[in-house]
N, C-alpha and C positions, 0 to 999 in steps of 0.2 A: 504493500500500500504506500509507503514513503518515496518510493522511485516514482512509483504511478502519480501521486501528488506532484515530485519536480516535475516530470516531463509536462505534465497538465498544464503546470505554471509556465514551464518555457514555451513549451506551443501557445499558450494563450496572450503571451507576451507579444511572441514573433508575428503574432495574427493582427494583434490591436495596434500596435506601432513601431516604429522606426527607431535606431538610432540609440544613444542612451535614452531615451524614453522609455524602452522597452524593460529596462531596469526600474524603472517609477513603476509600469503597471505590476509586477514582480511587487515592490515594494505596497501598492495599494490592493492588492488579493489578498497580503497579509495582514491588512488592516481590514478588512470586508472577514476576514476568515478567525481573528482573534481577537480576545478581548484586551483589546489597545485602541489607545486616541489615534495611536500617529508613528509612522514608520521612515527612514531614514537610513540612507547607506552613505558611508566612503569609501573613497580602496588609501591604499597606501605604499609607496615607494623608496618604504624605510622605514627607522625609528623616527617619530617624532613629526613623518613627512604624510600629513594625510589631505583626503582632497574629497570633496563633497562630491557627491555623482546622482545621487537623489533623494528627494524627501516627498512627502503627502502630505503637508501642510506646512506654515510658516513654523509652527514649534519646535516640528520634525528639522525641519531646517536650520533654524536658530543652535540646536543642539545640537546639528554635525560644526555650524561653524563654533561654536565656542570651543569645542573641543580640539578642532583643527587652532584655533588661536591661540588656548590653555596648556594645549600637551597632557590634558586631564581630563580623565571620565570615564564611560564605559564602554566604549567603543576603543580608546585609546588601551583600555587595560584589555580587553578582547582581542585585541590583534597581537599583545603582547606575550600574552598565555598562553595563546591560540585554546582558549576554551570560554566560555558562554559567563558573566557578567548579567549577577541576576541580583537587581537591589530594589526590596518589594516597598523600601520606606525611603527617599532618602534623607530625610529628617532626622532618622533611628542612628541608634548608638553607634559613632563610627568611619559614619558614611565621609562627615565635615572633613574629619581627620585625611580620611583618604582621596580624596578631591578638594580642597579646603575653597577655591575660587569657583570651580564650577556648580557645587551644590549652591550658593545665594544667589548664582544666575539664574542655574534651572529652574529654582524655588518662585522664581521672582516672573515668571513665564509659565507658572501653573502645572508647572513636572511635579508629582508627587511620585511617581513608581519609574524607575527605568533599564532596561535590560537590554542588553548587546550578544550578538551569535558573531563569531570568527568567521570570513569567509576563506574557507579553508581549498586545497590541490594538496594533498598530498601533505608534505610539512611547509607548503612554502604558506603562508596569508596574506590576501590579498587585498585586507581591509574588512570589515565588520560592516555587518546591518543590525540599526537600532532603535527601540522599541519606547515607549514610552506612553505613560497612565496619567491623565489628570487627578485618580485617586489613588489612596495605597492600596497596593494587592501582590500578590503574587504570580507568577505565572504557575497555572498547571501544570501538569506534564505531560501531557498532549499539547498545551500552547508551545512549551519549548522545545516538542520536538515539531511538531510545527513550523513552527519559527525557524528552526534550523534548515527542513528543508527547503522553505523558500529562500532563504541563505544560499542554499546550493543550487537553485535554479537561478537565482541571482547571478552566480559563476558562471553556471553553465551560458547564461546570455550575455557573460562580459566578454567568456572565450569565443564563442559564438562571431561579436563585435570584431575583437580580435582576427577571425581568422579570415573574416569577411575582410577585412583592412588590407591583410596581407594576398588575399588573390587580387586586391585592385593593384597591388606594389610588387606582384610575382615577376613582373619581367625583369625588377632591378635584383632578385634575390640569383642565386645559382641556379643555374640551368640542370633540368636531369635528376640521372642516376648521383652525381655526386653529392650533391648536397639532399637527398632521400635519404644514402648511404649514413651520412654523416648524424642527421638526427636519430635512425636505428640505432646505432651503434651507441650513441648517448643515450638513449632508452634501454641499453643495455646494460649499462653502469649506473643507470638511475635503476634500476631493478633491485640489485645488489645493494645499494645505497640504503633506500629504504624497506627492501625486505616486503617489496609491493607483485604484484600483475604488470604484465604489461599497459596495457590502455591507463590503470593507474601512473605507471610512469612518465607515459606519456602527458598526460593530463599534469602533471608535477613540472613537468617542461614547459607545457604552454603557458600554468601559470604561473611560472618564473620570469619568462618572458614577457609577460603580459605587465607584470608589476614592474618590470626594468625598462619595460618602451625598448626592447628589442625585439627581431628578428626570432624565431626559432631556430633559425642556423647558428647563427653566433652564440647565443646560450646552449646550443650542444658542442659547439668546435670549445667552446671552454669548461664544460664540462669533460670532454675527451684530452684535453689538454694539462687536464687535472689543475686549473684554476677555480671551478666552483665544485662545492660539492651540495646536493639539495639538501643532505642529511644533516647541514649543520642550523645549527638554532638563526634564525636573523635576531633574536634581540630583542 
């Protein structure tokens, strides 16, 4: 049922719109499908480097950018994890301490509950999608598995984005058999690496690539080069 759920969500994406739009609709199914006010993603291109790419209302939005300006919150500690940021009060004991500037923003913009899902390829993250209540609660647990998976149709429609980019820029990339060769063969070291499937690995490449603003070639000729390896932590 949870694959059936992503693919749902990405076809119904690719159907309703274009463009990173297609990650907003992604982002409002989740809001149409959970009990949340308002939904929110960024990706990220490092520590501390994050960038808004959708939200479903101004709050949702408000929230990726403080957090893009803070360097703090739950989106920021989600990518950092790589696991789910689930804070059902954030008035309650603690919260201040660990976000000390973002909580009297969010407070002050009518966030009472707020929760973050890692968008996850493999070990690489790609940036978080983030949740948020005008009252306190909790998520279920059916919400956050939920959540998670439009998390991942979220991916799959940035990779998606991604690969569409690169057949409009295929003729400046390598021609052929060599550079096919060349990302196999890194898919075969990314196997090893993380102890994955193939298509897993693959997918760990794209979304390396995806988060670095390169090529798929180049992040495999440096993965074959033993300049990168997926399996280590980004931080």
């Amino acid at each position: 049922m949870p694959r059936d759920r992503v693919r749902v969500a990405v076809r119904a994406a690719e159907l309703a719109a274009d463009g990173n739009a297609r990650v907003g609709h992604v982002c409002a199914m989740a809001v149409e499908s959970l009990q949340v006010d308002g939904v929110g993603l960024s990706v990220t291109s490092g520590p501390g480097r994050h960038t808004r790419v959708a939200a479903t209302d101004p709050v949702s939005g408000r929230i990726e950018d403080l957090q893009v300006l803070l360097g703090q919150g739950p989106c920021v500690d989600a990518v950092s994890t790589g696991a789910p940021v689930l804070v059902a009060d954030i008035s309650g004991p603690g919260v201040s301490a660990r976000w000390p500037v973002f909580v009297p923003e969010a407070e002050s913009i009518g966030v009472r509950a707020s929760f973050a899902v890692p968008l996850l390829v493999g070990e690489v993250r790609l940036g978080a999608m983030d949740l948020y209540r005008r009252d306190v609660g909790r998520l279920t647990d059916g919400d956050l598995a939920a959540a998670q998976d439009f998390a991942s149709a979220a991916v799959e429609v940035l990779l998606h984005l991604q690969a569409a980019a690169a057949d409009i820029a295929r003729a400046k990339l390598e021609p052929g058999w060599a550079a096919t060769s060349l990302v196999h063969q890194a898919t075969g070291m990314v196997i090893a690496q993380l102890g994955v499937d193939g298509p897993s690995a693959f997918a760990a490449l794209r979304g390396r690539a995806y988060q670095e603003g390169r090529t798929l070639q180049d992040v495999a000729r440096d993965v074959l080069e033993r300049r990168l390896r997926l399996d280590e932590s980004l931080g």
